[in-house]
gemmi code that builds the backbone of each chain (N, CA, C; Angstrom):
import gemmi

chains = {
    "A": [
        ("UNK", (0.844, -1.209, 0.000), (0.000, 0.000, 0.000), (0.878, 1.258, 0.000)),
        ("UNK", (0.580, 2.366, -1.020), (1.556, 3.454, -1.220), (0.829, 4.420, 0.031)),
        ("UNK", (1.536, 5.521, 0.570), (1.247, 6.108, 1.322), (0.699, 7.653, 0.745)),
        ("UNK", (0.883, 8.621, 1.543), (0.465, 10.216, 0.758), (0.262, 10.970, 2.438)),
        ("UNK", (1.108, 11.639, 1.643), (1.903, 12.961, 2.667), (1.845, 14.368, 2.019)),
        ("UNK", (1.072, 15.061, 2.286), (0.622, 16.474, 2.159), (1.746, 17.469, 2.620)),
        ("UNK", (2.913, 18.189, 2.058), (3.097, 18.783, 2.906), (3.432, 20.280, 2.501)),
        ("UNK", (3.047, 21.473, 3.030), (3.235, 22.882, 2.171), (3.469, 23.917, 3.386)),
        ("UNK", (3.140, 25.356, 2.695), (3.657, 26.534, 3.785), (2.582, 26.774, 4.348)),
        ("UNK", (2.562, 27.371, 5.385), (1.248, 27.999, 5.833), (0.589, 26.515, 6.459)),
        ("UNK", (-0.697, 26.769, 6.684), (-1.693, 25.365, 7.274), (-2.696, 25.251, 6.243)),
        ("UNK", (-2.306, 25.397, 4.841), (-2.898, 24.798, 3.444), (-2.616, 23.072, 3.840)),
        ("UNK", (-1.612, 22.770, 4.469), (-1.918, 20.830, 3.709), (-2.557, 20.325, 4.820)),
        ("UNK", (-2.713, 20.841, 6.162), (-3.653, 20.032, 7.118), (-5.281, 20.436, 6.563)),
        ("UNK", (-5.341, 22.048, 6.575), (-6.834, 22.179, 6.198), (-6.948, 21.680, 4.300)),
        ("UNK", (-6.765, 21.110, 3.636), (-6.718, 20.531, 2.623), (-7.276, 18.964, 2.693)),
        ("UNK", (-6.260, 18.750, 3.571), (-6.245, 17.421, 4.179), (-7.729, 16.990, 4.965)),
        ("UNK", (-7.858, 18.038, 5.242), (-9.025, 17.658, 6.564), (-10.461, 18.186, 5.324)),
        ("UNK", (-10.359, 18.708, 4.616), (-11.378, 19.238, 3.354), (-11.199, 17.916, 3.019)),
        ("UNK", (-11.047, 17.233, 2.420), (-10.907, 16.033, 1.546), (-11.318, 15.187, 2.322)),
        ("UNK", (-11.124, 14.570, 3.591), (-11.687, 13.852, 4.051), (-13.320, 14.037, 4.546)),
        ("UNK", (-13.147, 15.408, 4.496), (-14.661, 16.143, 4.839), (-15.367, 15.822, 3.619)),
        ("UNK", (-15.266, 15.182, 2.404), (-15.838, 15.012, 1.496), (-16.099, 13.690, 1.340)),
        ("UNK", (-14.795, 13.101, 1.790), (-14.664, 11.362, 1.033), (-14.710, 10.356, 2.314)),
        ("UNK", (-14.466, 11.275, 3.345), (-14.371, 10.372, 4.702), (-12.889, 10.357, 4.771)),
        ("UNK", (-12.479, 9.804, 6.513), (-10.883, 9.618, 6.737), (-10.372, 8.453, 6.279)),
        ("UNK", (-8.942, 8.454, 6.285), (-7.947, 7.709, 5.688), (-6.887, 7.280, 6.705)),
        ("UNK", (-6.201, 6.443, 7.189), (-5.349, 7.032, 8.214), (-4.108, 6.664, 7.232)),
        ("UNK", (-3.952, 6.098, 6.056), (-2.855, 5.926, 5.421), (-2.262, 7.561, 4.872)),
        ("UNK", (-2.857, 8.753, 5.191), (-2.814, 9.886, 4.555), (-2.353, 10.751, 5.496)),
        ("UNK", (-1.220, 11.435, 5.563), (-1.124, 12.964, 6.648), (-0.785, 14.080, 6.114)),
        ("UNK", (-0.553, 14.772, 6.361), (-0.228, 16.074, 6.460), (0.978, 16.505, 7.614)),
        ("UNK", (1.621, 17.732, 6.791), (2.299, 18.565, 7.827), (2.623, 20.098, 7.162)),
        ("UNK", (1.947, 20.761, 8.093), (2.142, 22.156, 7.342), (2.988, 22.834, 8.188)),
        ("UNK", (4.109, 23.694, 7.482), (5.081, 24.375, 7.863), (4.876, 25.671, 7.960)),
        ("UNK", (4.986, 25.876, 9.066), (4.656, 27.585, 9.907), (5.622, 28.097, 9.239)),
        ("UNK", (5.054, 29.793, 9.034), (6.109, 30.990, 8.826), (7.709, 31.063, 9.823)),
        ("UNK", (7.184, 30.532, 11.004), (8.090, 30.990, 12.032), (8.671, 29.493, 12.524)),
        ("UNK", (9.024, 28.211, 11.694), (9.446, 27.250, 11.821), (10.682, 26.725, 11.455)),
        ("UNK", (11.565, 26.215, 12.758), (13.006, 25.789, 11.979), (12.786, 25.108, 11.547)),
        ("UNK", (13.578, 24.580, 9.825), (13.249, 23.825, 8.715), (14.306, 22.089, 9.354)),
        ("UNK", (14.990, 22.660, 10.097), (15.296, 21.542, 10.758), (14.892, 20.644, 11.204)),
        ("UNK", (13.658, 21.540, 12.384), (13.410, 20.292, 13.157), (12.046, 20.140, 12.328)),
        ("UNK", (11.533, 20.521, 11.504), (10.621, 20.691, 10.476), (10.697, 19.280, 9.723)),
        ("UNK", (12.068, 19.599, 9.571), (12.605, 17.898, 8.626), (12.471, 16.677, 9.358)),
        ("UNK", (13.442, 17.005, 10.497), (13.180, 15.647, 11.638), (11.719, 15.213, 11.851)),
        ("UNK", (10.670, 15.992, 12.072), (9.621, 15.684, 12.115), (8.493, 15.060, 11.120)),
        ("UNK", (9.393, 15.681, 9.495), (8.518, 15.298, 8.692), (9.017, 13.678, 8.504)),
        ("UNK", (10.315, 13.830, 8.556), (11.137, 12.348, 8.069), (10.429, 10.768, 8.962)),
        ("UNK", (9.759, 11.585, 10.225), (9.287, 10.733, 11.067), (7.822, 10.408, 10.968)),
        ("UNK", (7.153, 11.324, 9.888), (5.884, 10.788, 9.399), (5.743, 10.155, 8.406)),
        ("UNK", (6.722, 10.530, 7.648), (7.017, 9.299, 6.525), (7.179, 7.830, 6.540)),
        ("UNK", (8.103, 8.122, 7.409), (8.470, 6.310, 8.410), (7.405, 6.173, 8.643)),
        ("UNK", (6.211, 6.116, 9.479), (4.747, 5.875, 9.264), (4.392, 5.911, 8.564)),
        ("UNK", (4.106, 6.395, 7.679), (3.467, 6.493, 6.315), (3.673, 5.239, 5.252)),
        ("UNK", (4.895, 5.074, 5.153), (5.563, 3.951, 4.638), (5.296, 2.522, 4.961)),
        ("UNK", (4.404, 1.968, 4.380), (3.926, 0.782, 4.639), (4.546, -0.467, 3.536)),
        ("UNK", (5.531, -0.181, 2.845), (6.274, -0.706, 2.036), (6.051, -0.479, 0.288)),
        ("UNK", (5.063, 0.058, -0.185), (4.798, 0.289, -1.865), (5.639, 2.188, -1.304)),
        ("UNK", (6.211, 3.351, -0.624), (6.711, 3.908, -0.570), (5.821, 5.499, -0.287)),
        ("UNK", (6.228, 6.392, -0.552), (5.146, 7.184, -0.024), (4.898, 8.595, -1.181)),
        ("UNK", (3.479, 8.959, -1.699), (3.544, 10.063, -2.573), (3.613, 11.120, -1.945)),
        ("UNK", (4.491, 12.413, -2.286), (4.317, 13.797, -1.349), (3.606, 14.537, -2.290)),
        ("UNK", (2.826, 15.116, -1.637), (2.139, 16.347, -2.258), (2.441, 17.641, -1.964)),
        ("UNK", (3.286, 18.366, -2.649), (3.541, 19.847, -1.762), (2.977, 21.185, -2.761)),
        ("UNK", (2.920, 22.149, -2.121), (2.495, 23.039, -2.844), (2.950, 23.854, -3.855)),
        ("UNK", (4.763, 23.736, -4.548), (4.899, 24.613, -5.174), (6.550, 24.492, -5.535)),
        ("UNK", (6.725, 23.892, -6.267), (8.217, 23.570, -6.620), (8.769, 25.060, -6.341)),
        ("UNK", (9.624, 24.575, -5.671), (11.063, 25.529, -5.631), (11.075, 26.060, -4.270)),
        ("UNK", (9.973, 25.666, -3.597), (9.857, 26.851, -2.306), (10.092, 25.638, -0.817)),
        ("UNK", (10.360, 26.014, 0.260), (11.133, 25.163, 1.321), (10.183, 24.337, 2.027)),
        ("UNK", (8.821, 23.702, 1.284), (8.277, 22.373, 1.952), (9.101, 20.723, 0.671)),
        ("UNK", (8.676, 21.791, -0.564), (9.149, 21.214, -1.235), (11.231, 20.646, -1.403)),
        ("UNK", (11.675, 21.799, -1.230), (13.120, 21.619, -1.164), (13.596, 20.551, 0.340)),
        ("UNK", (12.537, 20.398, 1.270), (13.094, 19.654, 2.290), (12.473, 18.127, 2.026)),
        ("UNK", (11.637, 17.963, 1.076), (11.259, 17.249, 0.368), (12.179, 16.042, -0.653)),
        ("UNK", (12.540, 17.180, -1.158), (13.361, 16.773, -1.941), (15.289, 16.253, -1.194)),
        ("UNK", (15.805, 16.434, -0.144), (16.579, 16.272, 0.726), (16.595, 15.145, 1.474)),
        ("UNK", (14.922, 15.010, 1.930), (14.321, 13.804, 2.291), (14.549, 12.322, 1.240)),
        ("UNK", (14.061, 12.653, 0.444), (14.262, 11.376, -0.526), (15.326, 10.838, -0.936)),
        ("UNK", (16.274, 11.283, -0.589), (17.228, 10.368, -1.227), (17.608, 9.720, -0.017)),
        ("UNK", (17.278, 9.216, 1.415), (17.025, 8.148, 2.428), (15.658, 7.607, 1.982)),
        ("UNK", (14.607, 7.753, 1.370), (13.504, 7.258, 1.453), (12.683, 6.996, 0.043)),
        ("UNK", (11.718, 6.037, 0.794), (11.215, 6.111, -0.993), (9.889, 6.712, -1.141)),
        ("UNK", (10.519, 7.981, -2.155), (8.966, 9.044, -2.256), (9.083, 9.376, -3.574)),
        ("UNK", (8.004, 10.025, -3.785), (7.946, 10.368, -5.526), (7.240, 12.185, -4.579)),
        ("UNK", (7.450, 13.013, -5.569), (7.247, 14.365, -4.943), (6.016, 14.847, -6.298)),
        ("UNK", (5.229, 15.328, -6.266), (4.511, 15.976, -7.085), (4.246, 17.991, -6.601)),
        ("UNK", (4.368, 18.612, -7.373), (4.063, 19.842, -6.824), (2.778, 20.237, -7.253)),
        ("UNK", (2.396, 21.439, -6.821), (1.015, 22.174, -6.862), (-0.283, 21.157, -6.578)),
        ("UNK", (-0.103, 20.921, -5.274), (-1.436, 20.348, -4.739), (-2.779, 21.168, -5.324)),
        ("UNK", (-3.569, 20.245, -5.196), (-4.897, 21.167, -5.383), (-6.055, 20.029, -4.972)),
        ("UNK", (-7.215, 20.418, -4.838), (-8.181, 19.603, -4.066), (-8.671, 18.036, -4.914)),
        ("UNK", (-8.847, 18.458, -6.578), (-9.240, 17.390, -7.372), (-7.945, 16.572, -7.367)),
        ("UNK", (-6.684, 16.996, -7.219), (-5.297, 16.209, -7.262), (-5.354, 14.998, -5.983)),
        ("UNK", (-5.649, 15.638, -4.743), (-5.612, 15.059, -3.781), (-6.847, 13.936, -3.553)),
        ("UNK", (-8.056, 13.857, -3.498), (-9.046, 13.704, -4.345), (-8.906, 12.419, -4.748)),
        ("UNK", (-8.382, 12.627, -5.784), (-8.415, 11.738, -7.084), (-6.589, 10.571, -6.147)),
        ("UNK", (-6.078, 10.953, -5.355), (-5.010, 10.277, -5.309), (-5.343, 9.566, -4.265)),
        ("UNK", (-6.174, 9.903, -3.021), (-6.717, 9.267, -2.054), (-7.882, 8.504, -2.333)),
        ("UNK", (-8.687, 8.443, -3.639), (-9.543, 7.190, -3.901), (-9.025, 6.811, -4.468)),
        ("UNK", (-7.568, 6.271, -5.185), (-7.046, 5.303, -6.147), (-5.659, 5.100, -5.510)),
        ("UNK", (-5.227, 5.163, -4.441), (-4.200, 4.895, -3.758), (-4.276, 3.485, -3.507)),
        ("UNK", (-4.718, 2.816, -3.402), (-5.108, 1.326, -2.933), (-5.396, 0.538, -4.378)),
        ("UNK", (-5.123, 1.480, -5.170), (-5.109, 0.191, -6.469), (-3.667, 0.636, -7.543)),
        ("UNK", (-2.716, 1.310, -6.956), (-1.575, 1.047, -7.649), (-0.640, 0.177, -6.385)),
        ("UNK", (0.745, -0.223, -7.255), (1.421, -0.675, -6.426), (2.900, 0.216, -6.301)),
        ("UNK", (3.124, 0.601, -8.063), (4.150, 1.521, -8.396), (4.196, 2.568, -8.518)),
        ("UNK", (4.714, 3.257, -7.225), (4.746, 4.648, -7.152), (5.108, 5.612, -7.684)),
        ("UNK", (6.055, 5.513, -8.594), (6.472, 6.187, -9.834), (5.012, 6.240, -10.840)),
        ("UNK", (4.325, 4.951, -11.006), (3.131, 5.032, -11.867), (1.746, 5.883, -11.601)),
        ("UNK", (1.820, 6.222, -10.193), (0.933, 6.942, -9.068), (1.068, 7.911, -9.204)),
        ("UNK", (2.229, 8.462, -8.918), (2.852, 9.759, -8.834), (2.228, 10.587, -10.282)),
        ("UNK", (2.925, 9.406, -11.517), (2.344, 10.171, -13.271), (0.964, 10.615, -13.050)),
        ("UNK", (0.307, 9.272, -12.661), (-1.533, 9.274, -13.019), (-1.680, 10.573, -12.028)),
        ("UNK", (-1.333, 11.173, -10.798), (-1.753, 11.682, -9.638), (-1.590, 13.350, -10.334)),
        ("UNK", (-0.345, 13.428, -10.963), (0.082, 14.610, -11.696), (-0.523, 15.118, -12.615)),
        ("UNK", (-1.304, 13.857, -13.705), (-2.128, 14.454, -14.647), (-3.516, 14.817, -14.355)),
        ("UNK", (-3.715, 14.067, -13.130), (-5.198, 14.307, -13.040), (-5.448, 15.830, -12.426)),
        ("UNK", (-4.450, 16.062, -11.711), (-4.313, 17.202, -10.815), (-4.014, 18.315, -12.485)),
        ("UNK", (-3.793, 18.183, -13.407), (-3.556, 19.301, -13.945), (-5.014, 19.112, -14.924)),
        ("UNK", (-5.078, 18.187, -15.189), (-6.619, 17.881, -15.898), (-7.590, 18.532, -15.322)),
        ("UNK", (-7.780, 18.221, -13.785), (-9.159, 18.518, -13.187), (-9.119, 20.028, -13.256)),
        ("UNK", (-8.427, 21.351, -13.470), (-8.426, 22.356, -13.819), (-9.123, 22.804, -14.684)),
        ("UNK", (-10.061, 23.614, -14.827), (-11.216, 24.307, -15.505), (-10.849, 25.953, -15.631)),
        ("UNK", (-11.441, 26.267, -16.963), (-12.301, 27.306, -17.319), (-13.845, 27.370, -17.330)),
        ("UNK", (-14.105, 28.113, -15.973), (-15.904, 27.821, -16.227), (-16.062, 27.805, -17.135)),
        ("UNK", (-16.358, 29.139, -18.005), (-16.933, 29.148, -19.127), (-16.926, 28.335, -20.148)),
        ("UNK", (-15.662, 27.772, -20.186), (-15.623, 27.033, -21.559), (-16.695, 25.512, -21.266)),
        ("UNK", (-16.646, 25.044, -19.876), (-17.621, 23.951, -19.344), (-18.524, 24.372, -19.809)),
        ("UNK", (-19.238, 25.576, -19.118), (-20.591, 25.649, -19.570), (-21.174, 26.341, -20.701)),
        ("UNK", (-20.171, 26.637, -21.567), (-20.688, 26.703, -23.435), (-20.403, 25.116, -23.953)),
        ("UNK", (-20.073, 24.232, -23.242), (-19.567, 23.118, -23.891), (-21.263, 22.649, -23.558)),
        ("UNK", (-21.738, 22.582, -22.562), (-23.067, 22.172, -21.787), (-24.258, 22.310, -22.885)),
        ("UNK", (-24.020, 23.816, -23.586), (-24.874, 24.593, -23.902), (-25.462, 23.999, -25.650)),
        ("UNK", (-24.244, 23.626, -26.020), (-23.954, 22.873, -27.574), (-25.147, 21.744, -27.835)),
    ],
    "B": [
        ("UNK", (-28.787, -4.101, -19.458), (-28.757, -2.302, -19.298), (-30.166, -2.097, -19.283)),
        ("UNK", (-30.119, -0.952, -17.675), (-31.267, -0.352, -17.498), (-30.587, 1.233, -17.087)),
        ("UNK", (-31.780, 1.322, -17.378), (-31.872, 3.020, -17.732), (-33.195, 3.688, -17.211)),
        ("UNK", (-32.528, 4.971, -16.446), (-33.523, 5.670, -15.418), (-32.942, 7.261, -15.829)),
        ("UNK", (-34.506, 7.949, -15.851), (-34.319, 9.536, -15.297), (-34.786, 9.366, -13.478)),
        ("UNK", (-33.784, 10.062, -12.987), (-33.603, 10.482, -11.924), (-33.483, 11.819, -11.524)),
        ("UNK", (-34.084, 12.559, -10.463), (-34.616, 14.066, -10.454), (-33.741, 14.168, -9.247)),
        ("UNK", (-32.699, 15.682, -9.115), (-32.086, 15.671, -7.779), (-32.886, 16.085, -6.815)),
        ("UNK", (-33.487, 16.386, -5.455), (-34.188, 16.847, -4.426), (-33.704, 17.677, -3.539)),
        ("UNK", (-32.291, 16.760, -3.250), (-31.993, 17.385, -2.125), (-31.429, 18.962, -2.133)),
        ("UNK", (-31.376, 20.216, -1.396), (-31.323, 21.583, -1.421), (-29.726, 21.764, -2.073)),
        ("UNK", (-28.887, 20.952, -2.095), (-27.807, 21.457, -2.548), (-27.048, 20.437, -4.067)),
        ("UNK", (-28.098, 19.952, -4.801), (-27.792, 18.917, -5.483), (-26.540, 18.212, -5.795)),
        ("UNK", (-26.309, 17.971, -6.919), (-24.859, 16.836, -6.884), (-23.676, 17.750, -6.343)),
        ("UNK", (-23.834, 18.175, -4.788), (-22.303, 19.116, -4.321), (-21.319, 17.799, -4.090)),
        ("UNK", (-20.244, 18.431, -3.755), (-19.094, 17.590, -3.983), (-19.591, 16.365, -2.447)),
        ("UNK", (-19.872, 16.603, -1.569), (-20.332, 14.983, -0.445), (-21.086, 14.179, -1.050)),
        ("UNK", (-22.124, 15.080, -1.465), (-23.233, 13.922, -2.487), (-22.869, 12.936, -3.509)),
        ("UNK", (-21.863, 13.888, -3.936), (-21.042, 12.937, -4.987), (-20.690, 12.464, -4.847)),
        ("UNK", (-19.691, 12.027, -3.738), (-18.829, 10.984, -2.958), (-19.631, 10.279, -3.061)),
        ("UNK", (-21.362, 10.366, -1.833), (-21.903, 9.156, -1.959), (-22.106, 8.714, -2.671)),
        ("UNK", (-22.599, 9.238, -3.365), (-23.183, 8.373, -4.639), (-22.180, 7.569, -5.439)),
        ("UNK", (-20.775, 8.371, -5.717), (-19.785, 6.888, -6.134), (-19.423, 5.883, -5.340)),
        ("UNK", (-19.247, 6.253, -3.928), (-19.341, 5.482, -2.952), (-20.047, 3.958, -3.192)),
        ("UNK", (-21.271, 4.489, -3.219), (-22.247, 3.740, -3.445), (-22.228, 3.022, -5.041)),
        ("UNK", (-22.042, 3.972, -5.531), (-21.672, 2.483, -6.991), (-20.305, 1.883, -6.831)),
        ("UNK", (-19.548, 2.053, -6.585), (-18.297, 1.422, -5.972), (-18.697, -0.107, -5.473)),
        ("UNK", (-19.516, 0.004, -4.933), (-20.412, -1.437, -4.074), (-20.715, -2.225, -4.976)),
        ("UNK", (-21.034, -2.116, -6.633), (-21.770, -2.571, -7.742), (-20.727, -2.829, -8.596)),
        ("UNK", (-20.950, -4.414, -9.070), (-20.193, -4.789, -10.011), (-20.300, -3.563, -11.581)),
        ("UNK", (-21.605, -3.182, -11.686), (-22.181, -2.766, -12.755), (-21.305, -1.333, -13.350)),
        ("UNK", (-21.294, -1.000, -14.723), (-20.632, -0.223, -15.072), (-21.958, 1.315, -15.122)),
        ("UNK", (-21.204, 2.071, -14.465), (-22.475, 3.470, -14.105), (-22.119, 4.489, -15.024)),
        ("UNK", (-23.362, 4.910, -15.802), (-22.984, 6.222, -16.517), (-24.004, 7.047, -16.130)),
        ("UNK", (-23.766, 8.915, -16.292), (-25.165, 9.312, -15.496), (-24.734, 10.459, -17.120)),
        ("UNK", (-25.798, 10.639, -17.215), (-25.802, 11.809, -18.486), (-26.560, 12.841, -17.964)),
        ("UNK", (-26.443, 14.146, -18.492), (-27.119, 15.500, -18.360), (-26.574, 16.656, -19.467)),
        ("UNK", (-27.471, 17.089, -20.480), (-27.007, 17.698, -21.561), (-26.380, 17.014, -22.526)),
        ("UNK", (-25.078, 17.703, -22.542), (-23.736, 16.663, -23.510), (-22.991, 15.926, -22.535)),
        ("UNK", (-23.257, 15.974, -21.487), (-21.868, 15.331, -20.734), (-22.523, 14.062, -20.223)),
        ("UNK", (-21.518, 13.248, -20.397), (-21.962, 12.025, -19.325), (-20.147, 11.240, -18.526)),
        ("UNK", (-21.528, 10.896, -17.304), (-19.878, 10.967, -16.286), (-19.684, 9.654, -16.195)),
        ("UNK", (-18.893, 9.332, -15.476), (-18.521, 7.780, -14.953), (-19.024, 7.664, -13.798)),
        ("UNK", (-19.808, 7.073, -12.875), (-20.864, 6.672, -11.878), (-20.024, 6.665, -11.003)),
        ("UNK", (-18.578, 5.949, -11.400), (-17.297, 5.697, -10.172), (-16.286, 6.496, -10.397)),
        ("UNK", (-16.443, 7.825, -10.619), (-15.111, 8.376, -10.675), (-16.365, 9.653, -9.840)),
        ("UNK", (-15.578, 10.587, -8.995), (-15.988, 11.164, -8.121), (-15.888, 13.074, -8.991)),
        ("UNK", (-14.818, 12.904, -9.716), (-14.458, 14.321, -10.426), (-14.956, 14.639, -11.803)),
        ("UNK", (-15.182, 13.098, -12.046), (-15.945, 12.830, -13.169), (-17.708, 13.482, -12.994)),
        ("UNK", (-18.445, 13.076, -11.782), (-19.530, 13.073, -11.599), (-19.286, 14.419, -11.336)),
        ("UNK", (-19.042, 15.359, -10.622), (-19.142, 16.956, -10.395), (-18.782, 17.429, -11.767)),
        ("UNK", (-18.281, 16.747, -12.609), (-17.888, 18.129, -14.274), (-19.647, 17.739, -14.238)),
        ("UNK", (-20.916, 17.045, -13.795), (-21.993, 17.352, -14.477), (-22.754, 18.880, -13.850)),
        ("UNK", (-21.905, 19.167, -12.784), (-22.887, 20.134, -12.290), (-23.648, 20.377, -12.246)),
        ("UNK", (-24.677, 19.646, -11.489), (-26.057, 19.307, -11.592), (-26.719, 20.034, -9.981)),
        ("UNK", (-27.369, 20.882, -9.978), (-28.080, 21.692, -9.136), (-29.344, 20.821, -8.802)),
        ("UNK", (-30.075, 21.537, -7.252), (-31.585, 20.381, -7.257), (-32.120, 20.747, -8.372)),
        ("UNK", (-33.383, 19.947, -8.545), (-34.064, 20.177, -9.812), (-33.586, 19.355, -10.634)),
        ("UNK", (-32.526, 18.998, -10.957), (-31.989, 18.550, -12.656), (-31.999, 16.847, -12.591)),
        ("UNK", (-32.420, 16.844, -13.751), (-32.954, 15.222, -13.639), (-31.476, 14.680, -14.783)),
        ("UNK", (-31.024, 13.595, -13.796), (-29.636, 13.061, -14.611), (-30.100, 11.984, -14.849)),
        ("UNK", (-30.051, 11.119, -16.058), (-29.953, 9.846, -17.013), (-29.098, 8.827, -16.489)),
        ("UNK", (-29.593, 7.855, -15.680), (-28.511, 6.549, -15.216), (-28.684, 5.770, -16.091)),
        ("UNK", (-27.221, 5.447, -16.568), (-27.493, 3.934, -17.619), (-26.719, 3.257, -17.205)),
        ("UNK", (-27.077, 1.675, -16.329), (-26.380, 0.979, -15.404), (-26.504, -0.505, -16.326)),
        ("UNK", (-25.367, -0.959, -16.456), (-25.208, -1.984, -17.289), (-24.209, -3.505, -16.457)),
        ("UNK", (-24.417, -4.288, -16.101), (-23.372, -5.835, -15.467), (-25.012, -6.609, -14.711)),
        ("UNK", (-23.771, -7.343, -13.919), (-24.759, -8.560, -13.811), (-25.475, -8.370, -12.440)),
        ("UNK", (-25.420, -6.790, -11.593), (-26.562, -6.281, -10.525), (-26.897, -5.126, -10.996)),
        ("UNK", (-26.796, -4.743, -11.816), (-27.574, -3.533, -12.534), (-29.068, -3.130, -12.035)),
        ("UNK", (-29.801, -4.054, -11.642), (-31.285, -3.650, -11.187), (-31.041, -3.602, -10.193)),
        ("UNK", (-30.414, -3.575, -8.847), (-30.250, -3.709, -7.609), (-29.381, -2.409, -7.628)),
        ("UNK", (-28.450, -1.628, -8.492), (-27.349, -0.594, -8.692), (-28.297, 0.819, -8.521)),
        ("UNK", (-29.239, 0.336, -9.524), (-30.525, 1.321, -9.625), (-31.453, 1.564, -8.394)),
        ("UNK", (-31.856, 0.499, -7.886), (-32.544, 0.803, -7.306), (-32.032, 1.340, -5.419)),
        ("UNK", (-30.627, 0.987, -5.555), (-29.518, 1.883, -4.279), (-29.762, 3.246, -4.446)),
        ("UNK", (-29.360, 3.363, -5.911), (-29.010, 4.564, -5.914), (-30.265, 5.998, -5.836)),
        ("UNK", (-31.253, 5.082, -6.783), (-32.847, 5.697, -6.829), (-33.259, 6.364, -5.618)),
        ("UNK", (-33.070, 5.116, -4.103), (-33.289, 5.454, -2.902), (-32.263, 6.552, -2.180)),
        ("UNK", (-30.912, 6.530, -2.908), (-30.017, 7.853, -1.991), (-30.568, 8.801, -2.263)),
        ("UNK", (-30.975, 9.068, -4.200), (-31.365, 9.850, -4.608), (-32.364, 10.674, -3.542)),
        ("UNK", (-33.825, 9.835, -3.711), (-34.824, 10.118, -2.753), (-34.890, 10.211, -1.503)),
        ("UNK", (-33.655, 9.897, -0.450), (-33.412, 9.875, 0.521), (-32.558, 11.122, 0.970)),
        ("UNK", (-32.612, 11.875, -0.107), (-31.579, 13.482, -0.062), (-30.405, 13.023, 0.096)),
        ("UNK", (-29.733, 12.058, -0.173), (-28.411, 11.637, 0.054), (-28.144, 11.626, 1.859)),
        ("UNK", (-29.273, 11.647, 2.403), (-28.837, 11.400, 3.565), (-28.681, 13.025, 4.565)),
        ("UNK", (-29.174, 13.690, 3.854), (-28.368, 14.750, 4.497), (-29.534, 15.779, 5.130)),
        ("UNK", (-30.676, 14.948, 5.032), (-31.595, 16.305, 5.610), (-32.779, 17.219, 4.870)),
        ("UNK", (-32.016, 18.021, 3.804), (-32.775, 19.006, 3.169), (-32.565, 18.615, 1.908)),
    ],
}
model = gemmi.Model(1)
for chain_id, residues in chains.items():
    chain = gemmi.Chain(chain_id)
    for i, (resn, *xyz) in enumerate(residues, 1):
        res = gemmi.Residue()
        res.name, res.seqid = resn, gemmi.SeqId(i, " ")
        for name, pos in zip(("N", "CA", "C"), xyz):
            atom = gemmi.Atom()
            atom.name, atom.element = name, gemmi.Element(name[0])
            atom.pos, atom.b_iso = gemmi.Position(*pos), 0.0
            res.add_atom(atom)
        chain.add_residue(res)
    model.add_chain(chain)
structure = gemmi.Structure()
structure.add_model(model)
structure.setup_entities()
């Protein structure tokens, strides 16, 4: 079973986290950790590295963070090379969503990670263009 | 394959919980679920799929439920339908 670890700036990946389950119901294979303005990235790391190890139930663990280049993601990326994670950036609600009802039917996390990435850029809309498409 | 119009009721129609249930609930069913409205038709078991219908109360969505519990798929779902999804209003 692959795991999924939320993690970004601000308290976007717990209240994200806790939205999603508010929709689909809880998970306990799923956490979060959101990184305060005023947080050493240190012990930030130690802490995240230690939810992972939980998380990790042996298929490895997907991260979800909010935004390549910025320091949930970069400690992210520091992390993985002790562990086995696949990193995706720009969380968003249909991404997460869509990765927590189909988590339990991949095995390869690299293959998770692809499907998890496209759907998250797929599920992105232009109202309008939906609803002139409706209208046809 | 059977095939139903179905009318939404409940005050906040197919919002994103409702939707859950309701794939939820075909999730349970061998049967393959399609729900149509306008041009679009969704997949019964995909959850992001069913919200691109954006379906408000009032709007009557097209189930076309097709495998080997298909009449039993329908008639779950008929009852969430009518049952407000559970939620009250």
């Amino acid at each position: 079973m692959i795991g999924i670890l939320i993690v970004t700036h601000g308290s976007l990946a717990d209240e994200i986290m806790k939205t999603c389950f508010k929709i689909i119901g809880e998970r306990d294979t799923v956490g979060a950790y959101s990184i305060q303005w005023d947080d050493d990235p240190t012990l930030a790391t130690r802490r995240i590295e230690k939810l992972l190890k939980k998380l990790d139930q042996g298929d490895g663990v997907l991260v979800l963070t909010d935004m390549f280049g910025g320091t949930p993601t970069n400690i992210m990326i520091s992390l993985s090379k002790n562990s086995h994670v696949e990193i995706v950036t720009g969380v968003n609600l249909p991404m997460l969503i869509k990765a927590v009802t189909t988590m339990s039917t991949f095995n390869d996390l690299s293959e998770f990670a692809e499907k998890v990435k496209q759907q998250g850029q797929k599920n992105i809309y232009k109202v309008s263009d939906i609803l002139s498409m409706k209208r046809v | 394959m059977v095939e139903k119009r179905l009318k939404l009721v409940n005050k906040l129609g197919l919002h994103a919980r409702a939707a859950a249930k309701l794939v939820q609930l075909g999730e349970t069913f061998k049967s393959e679920i399609k729900i149509s409205k306008d041009n679009v038709e969704a997949n019964g078991k995909s959850i992001l799929s069913v919200l691109l219908l954006a379906a408000p109360v009032g709007t009557e969505l097209t189930f076309s439920i097709q495998g080997p519990d298909e009449e039993d798929a329908m008639a779950a779902i008929d009852s969430l339908i009518e049952r407000k999804f559970d939620e009250g209003e």
